[in-house]
C-alpha positions in Angstrom: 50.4 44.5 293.3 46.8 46.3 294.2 46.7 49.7 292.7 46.2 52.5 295.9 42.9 53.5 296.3 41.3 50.2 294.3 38.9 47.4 296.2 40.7 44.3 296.7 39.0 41.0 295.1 40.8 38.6 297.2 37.3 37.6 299.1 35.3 37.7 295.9 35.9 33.9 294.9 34.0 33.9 291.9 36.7 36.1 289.6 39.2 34.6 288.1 43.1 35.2 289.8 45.8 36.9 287.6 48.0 34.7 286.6 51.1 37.2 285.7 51.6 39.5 288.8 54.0 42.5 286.9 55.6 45.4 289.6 54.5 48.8 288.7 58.0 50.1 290.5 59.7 52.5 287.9 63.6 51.0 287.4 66.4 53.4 288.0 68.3 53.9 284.6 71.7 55.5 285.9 74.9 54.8 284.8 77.3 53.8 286.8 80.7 55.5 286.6 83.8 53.8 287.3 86.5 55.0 290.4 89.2 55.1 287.2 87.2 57.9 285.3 85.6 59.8 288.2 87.6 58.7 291.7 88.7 61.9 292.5 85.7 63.8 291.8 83.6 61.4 294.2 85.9 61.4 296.9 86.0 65.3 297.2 82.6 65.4 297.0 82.0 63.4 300.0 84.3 65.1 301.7 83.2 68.2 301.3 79.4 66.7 302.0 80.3 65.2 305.0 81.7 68.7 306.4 78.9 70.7 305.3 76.6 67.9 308.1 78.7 68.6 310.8 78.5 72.3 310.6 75.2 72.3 310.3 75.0 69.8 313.5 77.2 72.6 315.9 76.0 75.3 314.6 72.0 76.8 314.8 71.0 75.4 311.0 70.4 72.0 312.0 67.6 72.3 314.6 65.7 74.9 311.6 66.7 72.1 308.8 65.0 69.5 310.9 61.7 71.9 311.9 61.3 72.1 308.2 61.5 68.8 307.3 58.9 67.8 310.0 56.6 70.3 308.6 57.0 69.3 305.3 55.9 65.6 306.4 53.1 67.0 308.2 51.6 68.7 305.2 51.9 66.0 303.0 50.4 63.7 305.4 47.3 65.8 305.6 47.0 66.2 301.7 47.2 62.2 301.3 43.2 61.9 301.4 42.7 64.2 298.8 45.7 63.0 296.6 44.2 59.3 296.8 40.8 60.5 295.4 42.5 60.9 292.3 43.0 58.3 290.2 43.5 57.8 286.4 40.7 57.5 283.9 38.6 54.3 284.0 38.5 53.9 287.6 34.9 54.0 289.6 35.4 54.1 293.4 31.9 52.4 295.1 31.2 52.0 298.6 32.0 48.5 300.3 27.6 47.7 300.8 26.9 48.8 297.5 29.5 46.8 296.2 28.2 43.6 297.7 24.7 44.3 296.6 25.5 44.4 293.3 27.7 41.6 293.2 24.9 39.7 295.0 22.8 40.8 292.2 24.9 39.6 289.4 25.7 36.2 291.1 22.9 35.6 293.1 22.9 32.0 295.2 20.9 29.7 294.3 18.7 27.7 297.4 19.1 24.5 297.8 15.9 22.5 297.2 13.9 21.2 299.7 14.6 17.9 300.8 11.1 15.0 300.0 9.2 14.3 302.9 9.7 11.0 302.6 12.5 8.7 301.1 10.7 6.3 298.7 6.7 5.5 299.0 5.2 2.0 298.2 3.0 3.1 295.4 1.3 -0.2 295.1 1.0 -4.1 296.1 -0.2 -6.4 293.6 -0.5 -10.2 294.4 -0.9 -13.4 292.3 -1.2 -16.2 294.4 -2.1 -20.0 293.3 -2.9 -22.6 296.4 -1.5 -25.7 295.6 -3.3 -29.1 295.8 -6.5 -30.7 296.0 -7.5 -29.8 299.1 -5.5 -27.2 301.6 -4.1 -27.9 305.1 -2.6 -25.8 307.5 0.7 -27.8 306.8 0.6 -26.3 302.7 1.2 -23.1 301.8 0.2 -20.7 298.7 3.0 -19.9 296.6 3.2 -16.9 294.1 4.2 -13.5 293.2 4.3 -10.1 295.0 4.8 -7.3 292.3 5.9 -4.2 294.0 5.8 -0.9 292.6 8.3 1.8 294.4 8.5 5.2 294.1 12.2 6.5 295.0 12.1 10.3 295.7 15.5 10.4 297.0 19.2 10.6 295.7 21.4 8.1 296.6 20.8 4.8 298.9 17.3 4.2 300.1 15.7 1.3 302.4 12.2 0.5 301.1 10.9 -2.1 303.9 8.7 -5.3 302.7 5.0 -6.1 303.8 5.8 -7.9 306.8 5.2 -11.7 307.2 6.0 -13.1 303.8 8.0 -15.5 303.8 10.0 -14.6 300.3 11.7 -17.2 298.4 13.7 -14.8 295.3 13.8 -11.0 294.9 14.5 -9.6 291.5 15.0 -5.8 290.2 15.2 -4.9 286.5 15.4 -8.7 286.1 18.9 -9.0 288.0 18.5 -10.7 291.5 18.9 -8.3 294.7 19.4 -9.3 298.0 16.8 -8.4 300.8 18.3 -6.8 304.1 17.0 -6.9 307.8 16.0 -4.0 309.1 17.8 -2.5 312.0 17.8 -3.4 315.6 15.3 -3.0 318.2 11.6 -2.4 316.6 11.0 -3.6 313.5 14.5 -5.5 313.3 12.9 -8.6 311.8 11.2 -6.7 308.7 13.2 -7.2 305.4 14.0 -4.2 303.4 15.1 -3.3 299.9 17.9 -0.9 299.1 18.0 1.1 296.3 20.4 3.4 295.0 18.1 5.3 292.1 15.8 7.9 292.2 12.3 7.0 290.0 9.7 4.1 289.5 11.1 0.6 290.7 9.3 -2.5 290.2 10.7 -5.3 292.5 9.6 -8.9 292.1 9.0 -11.0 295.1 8.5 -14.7 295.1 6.5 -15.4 297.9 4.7 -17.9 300.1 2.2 -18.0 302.6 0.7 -20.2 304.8 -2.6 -21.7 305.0 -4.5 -22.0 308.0 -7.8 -24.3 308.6 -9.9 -24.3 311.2 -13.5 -25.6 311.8 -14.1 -26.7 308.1 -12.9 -23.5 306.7 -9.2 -22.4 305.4 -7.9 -19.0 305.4 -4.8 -17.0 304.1 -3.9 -13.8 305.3 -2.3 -10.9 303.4 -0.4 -8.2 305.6 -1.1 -4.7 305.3 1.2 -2.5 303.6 1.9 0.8 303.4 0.6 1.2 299.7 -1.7 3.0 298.0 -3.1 0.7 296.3 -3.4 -3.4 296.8 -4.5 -6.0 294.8 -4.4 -10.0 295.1 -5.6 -12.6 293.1 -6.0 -16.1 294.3 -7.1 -19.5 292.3 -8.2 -22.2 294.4 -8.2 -25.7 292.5 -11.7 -26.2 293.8 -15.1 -26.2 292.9 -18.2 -25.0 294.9 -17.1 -23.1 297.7 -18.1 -20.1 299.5 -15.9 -17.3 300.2 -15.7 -14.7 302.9 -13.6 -11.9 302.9 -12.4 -9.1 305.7 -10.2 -6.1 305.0 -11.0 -5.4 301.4 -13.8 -5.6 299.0 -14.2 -8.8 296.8 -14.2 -7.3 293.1 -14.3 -10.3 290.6 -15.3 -14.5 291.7 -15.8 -16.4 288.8 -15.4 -20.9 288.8 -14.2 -22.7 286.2 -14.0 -26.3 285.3 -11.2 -27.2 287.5 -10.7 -24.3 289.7 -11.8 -21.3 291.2 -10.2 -17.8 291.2 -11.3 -14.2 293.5 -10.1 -10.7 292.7 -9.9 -8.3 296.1 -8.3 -5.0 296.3 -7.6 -4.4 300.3 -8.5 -1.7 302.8 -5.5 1.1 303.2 -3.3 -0.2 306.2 -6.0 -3.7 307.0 -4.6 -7.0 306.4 -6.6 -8.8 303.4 -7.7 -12.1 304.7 -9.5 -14.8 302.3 -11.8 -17.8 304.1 -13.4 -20.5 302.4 -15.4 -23.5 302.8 -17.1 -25.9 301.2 -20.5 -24.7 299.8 -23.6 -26.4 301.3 -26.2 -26.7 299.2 -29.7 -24.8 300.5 -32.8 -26.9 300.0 -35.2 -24.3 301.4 -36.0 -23.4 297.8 -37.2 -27.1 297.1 -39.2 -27.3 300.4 -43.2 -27.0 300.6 -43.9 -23.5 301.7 -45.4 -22.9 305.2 -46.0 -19.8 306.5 -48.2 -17.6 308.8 -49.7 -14.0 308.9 -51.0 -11.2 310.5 -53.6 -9.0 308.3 -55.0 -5.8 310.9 -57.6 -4.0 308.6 -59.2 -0.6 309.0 -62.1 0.7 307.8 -63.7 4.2 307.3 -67.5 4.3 306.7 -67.9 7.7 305.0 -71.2 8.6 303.3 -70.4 8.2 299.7 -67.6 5.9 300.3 -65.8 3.2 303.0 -61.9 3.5 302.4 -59.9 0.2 303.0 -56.6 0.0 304.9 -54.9 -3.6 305.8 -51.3 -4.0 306.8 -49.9 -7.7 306.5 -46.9 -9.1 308.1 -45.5 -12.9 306.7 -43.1 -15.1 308.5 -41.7 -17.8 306.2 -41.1 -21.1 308.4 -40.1 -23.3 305.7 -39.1 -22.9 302.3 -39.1 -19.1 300.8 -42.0 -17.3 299.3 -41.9 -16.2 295.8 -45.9 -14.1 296.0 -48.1 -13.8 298.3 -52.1 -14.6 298.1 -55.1 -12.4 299.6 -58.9 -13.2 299.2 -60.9 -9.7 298.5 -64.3 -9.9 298.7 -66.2 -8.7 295.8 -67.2 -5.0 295.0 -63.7 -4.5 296.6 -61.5 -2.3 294.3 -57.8 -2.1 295.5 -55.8 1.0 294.8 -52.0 0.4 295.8 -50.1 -1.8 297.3 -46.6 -0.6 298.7 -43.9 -2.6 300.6 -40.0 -3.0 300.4 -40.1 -6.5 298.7 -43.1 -6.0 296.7 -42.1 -6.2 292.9 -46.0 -6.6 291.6 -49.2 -6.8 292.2 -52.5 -8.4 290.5 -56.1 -8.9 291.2 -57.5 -11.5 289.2 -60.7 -13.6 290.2 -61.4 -12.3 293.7 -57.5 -12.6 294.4 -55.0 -10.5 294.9 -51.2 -12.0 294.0 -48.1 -9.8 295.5 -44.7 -10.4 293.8 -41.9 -10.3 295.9 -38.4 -9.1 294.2 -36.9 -12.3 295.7 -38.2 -15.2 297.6 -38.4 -14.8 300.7 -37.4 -16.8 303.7 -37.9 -15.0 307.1 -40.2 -11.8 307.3 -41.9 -9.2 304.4 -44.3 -7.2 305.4 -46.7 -4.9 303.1 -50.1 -2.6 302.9 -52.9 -2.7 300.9 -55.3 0.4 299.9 -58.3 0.4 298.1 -62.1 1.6 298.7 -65.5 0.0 298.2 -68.9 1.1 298.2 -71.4 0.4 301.2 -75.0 1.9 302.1 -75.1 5.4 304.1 -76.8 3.9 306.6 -78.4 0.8 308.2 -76.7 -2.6 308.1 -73.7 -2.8 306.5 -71.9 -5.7 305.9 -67.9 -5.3 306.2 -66.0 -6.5 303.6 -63.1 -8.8 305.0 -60.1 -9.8 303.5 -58.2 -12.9 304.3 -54.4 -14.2 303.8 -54.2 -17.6 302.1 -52.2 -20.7 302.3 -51.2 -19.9 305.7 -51.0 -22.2 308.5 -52.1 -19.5 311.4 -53.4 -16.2 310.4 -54.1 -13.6 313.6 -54.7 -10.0 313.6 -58.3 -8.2 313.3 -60.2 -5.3 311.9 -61.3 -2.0 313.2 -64.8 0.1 311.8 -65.1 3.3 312.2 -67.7 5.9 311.1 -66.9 9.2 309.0 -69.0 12.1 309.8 -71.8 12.5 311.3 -73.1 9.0 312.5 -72.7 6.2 315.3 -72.4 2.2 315.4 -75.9 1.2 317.0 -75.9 -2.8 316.8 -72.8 -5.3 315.8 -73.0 -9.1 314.9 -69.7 -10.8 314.4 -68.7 -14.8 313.7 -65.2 -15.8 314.2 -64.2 -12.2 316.1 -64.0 -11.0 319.4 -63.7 -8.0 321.0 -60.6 -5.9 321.7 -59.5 -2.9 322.1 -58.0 -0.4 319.7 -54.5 -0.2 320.7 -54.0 -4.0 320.8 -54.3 -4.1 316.9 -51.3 -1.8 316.1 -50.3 1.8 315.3 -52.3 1.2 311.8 -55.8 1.4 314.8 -54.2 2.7 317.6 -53.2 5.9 315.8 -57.3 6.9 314.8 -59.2 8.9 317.0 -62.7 8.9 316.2 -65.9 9.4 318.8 -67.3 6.2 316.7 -65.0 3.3 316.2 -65.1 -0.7 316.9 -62.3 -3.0 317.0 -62.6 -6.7 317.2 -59.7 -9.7 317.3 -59.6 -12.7 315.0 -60.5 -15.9 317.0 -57.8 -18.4 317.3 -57.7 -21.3 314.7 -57.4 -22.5 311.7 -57.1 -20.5 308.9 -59.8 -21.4 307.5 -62.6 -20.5 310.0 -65.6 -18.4 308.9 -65.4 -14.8 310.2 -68.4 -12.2 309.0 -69.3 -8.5 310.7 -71.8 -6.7 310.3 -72.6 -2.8 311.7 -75.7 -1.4 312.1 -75.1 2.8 311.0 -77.6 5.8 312.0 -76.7 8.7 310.3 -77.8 12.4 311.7 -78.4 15.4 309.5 -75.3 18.1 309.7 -76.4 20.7 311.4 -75.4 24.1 309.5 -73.1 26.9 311.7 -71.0 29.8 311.2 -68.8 29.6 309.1 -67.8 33.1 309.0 -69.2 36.1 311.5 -68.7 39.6 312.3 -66.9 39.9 315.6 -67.5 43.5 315.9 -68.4 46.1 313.7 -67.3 50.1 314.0 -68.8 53.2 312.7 -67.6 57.0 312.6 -70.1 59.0 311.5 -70.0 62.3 310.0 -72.7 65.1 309.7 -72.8 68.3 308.8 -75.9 71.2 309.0 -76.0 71.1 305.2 -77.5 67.5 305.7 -74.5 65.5 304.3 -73.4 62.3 305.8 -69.8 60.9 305.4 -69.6 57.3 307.4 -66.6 55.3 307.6 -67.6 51.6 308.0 -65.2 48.9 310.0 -65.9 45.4 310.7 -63.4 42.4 312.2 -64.8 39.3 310.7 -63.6 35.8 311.0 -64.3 33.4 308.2 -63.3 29.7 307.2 -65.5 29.4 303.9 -67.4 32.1 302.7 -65.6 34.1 299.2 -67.2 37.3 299.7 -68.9 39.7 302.0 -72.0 41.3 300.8 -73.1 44.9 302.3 -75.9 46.6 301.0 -75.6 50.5 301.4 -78.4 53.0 302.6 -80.2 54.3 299.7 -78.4 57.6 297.7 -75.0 56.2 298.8 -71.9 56.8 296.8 -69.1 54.4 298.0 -65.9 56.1 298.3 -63.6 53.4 299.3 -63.2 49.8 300.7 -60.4 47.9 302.0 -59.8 44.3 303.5 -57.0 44.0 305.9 -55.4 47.6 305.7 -55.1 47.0 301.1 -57.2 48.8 298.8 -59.3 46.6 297.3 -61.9 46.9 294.4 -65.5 45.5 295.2 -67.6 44.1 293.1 -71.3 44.9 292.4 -73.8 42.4 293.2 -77.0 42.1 290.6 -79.1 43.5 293.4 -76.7 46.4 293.4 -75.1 45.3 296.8 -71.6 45.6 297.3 -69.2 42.8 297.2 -65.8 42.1 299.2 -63.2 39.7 298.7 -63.0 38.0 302.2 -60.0 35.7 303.7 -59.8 32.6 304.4 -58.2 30.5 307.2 -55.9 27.3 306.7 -57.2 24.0 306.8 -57.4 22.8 310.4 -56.4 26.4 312.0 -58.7 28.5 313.9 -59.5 31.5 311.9 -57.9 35.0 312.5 -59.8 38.4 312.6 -58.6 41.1 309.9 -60.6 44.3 308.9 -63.1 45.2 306.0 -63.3 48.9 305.4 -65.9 50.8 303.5 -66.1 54.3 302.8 -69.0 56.3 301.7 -71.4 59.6 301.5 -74.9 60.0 301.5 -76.7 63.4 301.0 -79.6 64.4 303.4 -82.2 67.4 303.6 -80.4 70.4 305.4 -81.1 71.0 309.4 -83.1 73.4 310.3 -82.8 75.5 314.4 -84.7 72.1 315.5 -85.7 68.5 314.1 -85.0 64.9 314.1 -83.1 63.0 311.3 -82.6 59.1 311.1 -79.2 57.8 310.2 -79.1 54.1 308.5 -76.3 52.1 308.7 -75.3 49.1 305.8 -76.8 45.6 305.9 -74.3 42.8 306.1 -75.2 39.1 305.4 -73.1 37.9 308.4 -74.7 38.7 312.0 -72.8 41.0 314.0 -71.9 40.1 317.1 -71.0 44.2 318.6 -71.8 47.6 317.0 -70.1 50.6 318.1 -71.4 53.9 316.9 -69.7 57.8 317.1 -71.5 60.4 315.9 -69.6 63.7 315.0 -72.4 66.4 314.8 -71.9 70.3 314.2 -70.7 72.3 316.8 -73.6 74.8 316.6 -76.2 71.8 317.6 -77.4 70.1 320.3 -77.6 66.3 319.3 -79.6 63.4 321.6 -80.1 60.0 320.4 -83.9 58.2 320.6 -84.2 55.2 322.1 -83.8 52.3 319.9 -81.5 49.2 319.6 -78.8 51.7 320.1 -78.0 53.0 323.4 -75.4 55.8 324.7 -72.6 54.6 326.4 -69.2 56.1 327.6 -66.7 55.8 324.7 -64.7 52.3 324.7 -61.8 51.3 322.1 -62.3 48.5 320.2 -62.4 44.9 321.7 -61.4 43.0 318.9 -57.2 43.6 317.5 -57.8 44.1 314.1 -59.9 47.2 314.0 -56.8 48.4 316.9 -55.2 51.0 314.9 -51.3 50.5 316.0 -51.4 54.6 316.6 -54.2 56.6 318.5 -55.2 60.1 317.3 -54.7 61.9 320.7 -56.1 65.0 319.2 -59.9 63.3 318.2 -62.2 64.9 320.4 -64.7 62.2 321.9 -68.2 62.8 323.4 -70.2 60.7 325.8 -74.5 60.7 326.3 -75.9 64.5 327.0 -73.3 66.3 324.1 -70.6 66.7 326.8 -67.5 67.5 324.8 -64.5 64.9 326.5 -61.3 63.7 325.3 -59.7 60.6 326.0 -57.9 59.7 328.5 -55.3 56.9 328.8 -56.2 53.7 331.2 -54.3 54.6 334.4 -51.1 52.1 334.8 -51.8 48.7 336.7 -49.7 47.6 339.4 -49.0 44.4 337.6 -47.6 46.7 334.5 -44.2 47.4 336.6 -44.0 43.7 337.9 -44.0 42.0 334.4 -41.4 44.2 332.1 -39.9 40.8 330.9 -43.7 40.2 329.7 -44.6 43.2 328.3 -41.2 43.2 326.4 -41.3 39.1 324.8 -45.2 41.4 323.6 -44.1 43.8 322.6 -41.2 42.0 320.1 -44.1 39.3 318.9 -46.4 42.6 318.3 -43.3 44.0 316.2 -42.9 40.4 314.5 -46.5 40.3 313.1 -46.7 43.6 312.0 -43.4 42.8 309.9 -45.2 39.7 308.8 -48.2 41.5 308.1 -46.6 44.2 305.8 -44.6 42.1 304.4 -47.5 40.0 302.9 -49.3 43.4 302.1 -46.2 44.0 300.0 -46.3 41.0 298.5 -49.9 41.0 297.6 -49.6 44.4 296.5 -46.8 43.8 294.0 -49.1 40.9 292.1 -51.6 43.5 291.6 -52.4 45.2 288.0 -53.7 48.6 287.3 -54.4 51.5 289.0 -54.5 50.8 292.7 -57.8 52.7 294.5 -57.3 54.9 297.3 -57.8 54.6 300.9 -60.1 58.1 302.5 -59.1 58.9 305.9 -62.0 59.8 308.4 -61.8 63.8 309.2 -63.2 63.6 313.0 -64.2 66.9 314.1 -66.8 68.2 316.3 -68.3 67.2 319.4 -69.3 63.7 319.0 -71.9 60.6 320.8 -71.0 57.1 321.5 -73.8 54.6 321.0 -73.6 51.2 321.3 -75.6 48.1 320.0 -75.8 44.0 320.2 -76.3 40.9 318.1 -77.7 42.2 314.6 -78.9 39.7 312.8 -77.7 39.0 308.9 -79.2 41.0 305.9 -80.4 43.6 308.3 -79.6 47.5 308.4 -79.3 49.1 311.8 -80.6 52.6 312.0 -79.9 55.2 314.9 -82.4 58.1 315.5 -81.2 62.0 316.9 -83.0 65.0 317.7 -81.1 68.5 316.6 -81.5 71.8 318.4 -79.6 74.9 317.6 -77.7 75.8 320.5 -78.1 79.7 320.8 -74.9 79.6 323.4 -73.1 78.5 321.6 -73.4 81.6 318.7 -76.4 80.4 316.9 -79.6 82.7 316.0 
């Protein structure tokens, strides 16, 4: 019996049951006293007990006798709570939940694993097959063995089905025959199966046979497809000289011996494996006299110190195969290369030229030849032809054109005619040259005489820009003290030249110089001109415009109330296409400008971009012809500036892009730098200021502005 107040166990399965249940009931140990001894006693005392209830049942005591004994009940059944929450020592009282958790804890259950994916997997397929006989018919078959290794990843029976379509004569597993099962009904019913009744690697042998199949003078046997990872078959043929063909798989091994011949395959995932045979025919082309014909298109460039040699030939093998191939080359002929997919080697020897092929060759090669030769500049010029030997038919033709400066005046050809460029290939078609002559072989033998010869007149180069001075800016500063501070801009476009040479006015100190926004350091020419580090375009680009900047001060005599003082400007060894001059002067003169090859004109920003800062000083003052003090205004908006947003946008994102560009090579060019880095000296405009303008300056000369001064008494002078 369950103490009060303990958990019962009865649902907890996993403790053991008590074998020996023992009451915990306390036995009454009374003696019982016989009616001789104590008879009378008893029965007085029940008779006087008997009479004491039924007084107490007429009289008033009953009703309080049985109030009390309810009360009594009442209290005891409220106190019952409290008395079970005491128990003996050794006893610990848990709630029902934390109970369970911690028998959980203690006997936790463990998960059952996972059944495999699959039941048993054919791991892999290995065939040994022998075909039987002399020759093969479709009435034989090929008998051998199927090796079949099974991977069983399940407890307890498993069906493992067989590659279907063999036809299986003995099945045997751990060298004890099994028996092979049909598979169930419906789909698939046919298909034989193996049952197996152990988990692990099984290797089941099957005796097999398959039949062979002929048709058109070849025989064929065809493996099923499997389910296996892997699958191999071997199969000797009691045959010599045949050629075998083989779908599904990948032929690894052939080898013939005396009295037979065996293949080694491995097949293609879930693709039958099929082998086809036949008897070998033996190839005579190799024996037969070669004939063959050819195409040879030659191109020629006549440069002046050298005529460069392009021919492309194309062979087509009619009978036999072709081991090299043979070109004549004329003499003084020197060939360079000569590249094709079949070409092995190469070798001129005695004016002939031998290409190797890497195997003979029985249809089609083609190949190109490069070399050079050397020709007279000018006059007639007899072209160099080559020519394919041992060929039946040779067609094609050769192209001439002329390199540089130069025309074709007179042609005299034998054995060519006339054609035009595009009918001799891409190797002709592709050339675009103002002088060029193409010309066809005439049809015929091989061995008809063919001779050209080009009558060349050369013309002297004449010499042109290679680099010029777009526009060139000055800002000019003078103060009464006769000091002159000029700031020297020019946008120059250049495909050769290295340097730019500017020869300062006399008594000039050069402050700074820059080329394309980077402080560079000149150089110092023996003459003491200045030198600059110019840029130069790519190789068939046109060339961009980017800045040069010089910086520099030259001292004068001081102004007096009235006079004339001539400003000189450097000389540059480029001509100058556009000058723009502004003159700051001091406030307390008047300042005109002589005429001269400068002229005053209203102020105008620059034309060219890169002397465009990105950022206008809106506080420079600007002054136009007279000394009239002006600032600049902005161009008034066009009407088309509203209509084209989407345009001024797609420029303004291209105008961000190239200044990225551009700052990202100055960083880069500024990083490979060494040393101190020069400074770059701002221009300080101030003062009322003169625009002048000025046209087509020729190289190596200095421009030079002349001004009248007057004290203007206005304007606070004495």
């Amino acid at each position: 019996m369950e103490r009060p107040g303990q958990p019962s166990l009865a649902s907890a399965s996993s403790y053991p049951t008590i074998q020996t249940l023992r009451p915990r009931v306390a036995r009454k140990t009374t003696v019982q006293a016989t009616l001789e001894e104590k008879g009378a006693t008893c029965m007085s005392t029940l008779s006087m007990q008997k009479e004491i209830v039924r007084k107490l049942k007429n009289g008033l005591v009953f009703p309080l006798f049985c109030a009390f004994v309810l009360a009594a009940v009442s209290i005891f059944a409220a106190n019952s709570p409290a008395q079970t929450m005491v128990h003996s020592p050794g006893w610990v009282v848990l709630p029902v939940e934390e109970y369970r958790t911690l028998h959980d804890r203690a006997y936790p259950i463990e998960r059952e694993p996972e059944p495999p994916p699959v039941e048993a997997t054919l791991t892999r397929v290995d065939y040994d097959l022998r075909i039987n006989g002399e020759t093969a018919s479709g009435g034989e078959l090929a008998f051998g063995r199927a090796t079949l290794t099974i991977d069983v990843l399940k407890d307890g029976w498993v069906r493992v089905p067989i590659p279907a379509g063999l036809l299986v004569r003995e099945a045997r597993l751990d060298g004890k025959l099994v028996s092979l099962v049909s598979g169930a009904s419906g789909k698939g019913g046919g298909q034989l199966s193996a049952l197996l009744a152990h988990a692990g690697r099984a290797v089941l042998l099957l005796d097999i046979a398959l039949p062979v199949t002929s048709s058109a003078g070849e025989e064929s046997i065809a493996l099923p497809s499997a389910a296996s990872g892997v699958t191999r078959a071997s199969v000797q043929l009691p045959r010599q000289g045949v050629d075998v063909r083989l779908t599904g798989g990948l032929l690894s091994e052939k080898s013939e011996s005396a009295a037979e011949s065996k293949w080694i395959a491995y097949g293609r995932g879930n693709e039958a494996l099929a082998f086809t045979w036949r008897r070998k025919t033996e190839d005579h082309r190799a024996t037969q006299p070669l004939r063959l014909r050819g195409s040879l298109t030659q191109l020629l460039g006549l440069g002046e110190d050298a005529t460069s040699i392009n021919a492309e030939v194309n062979l087509e093998v009619t009978q036999g195969a072709a081991r090299e191939a043979q070109i004549q080359i004329p003499d003084k002929v020197t060939i360079n290369q000569v590249l094709g997919a079949m070409v092995a080697d190469w070798e001129v020897k005695n004016g002939e030229l031998s290409v190797t092929f890497l195997e003979p060759v029985e249809q089609t090669t083609r190949f190109v030849i490069t070399g050079e030769t050397r020709r007279p500049r000018d006059g007639e010029i007899a072209i160099p032809l080559l020519r394919l030997l041992n060929a039946e038919r040779e067609t094609g033709g050769v192209a001439v054109e002329v390199l540089g400066a130069g025309e074709i005046k007179d042609l005299k050809t034998k054995g060519l005619e006339s054609a035009d460029a595009t009918d001799l290939g891409e190797l002709v078609a592709n050339r675009q040259s103002p002088s060029l002559a193409a010309f066809r072989f005439r049809s015929g033998e091989g061995k008809i005489a063919r001779s050209l010869n080009v009558t060349i007149a050369r013309y002297t180069p004449q010499a042109v820009l290679m680099a010029n001075v777009e526009e060139a800016r000055y800002q000019v500063l003078v103060s009464s003290e006769g000091k002159t501070f000029v700031q020297a801009r020019y946008a120059i476009r250049n495909n050769q030249r290295n340097f730019l040479k500017i020869t300062l006015p006399t008594g000039a100190t050069l402050w700074s110089a820059s080329l394309s926004g980077r402080a560079v350091r000149p150089g110092q020419a023996p003459d003491g001109s200045v030198l600059l580090p110019l840029d130069k375009a790519r190789a068939g680009e046109e060339a961009p415009a980017f800045a040069v900047e010089v910086v520099y001060l030259v001292r004068g005599s001081t102004w007096n109330d009235k006079g004339q003082f001539q400003l000189g400007l450097p000389a540059l060894d480029l001509p100058v296409s556009r000058t723009g001059l502004l003159l700051y002067h001091p406030p307390l003169f008047r300042v005109t400008a002589e005429p001269g090859s400068f002229r005053s004109a209203p102020y105008e920003n620059p034309i060219s971009a890169a002397l465009t800062p990105p950022q206008e000083d809106s506080r420079m003052v600007v002054g136009v012809a007279g000394g009239a003090i002006a600032s600049p205004q902005p161009a008034p908006p066009q009407p088309g500036d509203f209509d084209g947003k989407d345009e001024s946008k797609s420029k303004r994102a291209q105008n961000a892009t190239e200044t990225l560009l551009d700052k990202f090579r100055t960083d880069s060019l500024s990083e490979k730098r060494a040393g101190i880095l020069p400074i770059r000296i701002s221009f300080p405009a101030f003062g009322p200021s003169l625009f002048l303008v000025s046209e087509l300056t020729g190289e190596n000369q200095a421009p030079s502005a002349v001004f009248n001064f007057q004290r203007d008494k206005k304007a606070g002078g004495k």
